[in-house]
C-alpha positions as CSV (number, residue, x, y, z in Angstrom):
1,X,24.5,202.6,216.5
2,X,21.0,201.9,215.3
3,X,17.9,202.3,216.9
4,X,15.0,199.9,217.3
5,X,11.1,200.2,218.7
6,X,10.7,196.6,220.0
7,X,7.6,195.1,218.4
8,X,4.6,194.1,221.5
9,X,4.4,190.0,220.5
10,X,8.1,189.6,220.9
11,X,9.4,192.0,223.2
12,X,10.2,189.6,226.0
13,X,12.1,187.6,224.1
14,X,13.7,190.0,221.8
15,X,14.7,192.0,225.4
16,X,16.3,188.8,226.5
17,X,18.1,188.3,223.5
18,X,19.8,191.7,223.7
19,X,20.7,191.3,227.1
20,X,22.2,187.6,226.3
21,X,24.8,189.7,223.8
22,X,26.4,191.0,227.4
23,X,26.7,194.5,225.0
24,X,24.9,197.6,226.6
25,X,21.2,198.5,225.5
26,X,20.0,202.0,225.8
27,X,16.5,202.6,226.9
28,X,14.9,205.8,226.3
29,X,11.2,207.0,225.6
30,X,10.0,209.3,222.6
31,X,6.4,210.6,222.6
32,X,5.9,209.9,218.8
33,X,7.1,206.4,219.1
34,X,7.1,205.0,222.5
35,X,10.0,203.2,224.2
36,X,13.2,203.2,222.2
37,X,16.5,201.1,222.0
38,X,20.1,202.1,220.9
39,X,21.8,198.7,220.5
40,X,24.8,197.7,218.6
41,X,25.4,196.5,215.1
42,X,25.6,192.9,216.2
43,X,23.0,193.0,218.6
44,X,21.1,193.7,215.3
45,X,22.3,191.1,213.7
46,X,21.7,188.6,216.7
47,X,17.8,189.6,216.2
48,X,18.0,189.5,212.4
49,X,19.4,185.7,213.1
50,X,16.9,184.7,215.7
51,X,14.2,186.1,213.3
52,X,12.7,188.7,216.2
53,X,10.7,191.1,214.2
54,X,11.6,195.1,215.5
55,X,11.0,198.4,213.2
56,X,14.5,200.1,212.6
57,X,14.0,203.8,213.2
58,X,15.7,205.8,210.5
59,X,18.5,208.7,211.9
């Protein structure tokens, strides 16, 4: 499952579009980079499609 740092300009609507998916998002904090998100593949590719910028953070 990857994980994603929502990106401050579209973090609203990014966060609605994850929780349009119905799929479950996982929230957790890390001190290095902030509030973190384990989503699904297609939640991914839901963002990728709407063309909401996110960073990917690498395993």
């Amino acid at each position: 499952m990857p994980t994603i740092r929502l990106l401050p300009a579209s973090e609203e609507k990014s966060w609605r579009a994850l929780l349009d998916t119905e799929e479950p998002v996982h929230c957790f904090k890390s001190k290095e980079k902030g509030k973190l998100y384990l989503i699904s593949r297609r939640q991914l590719e839901v963002l990728e499609r709407l063309q909401l910028p996110f960073e990917e953070i690498p395993d």
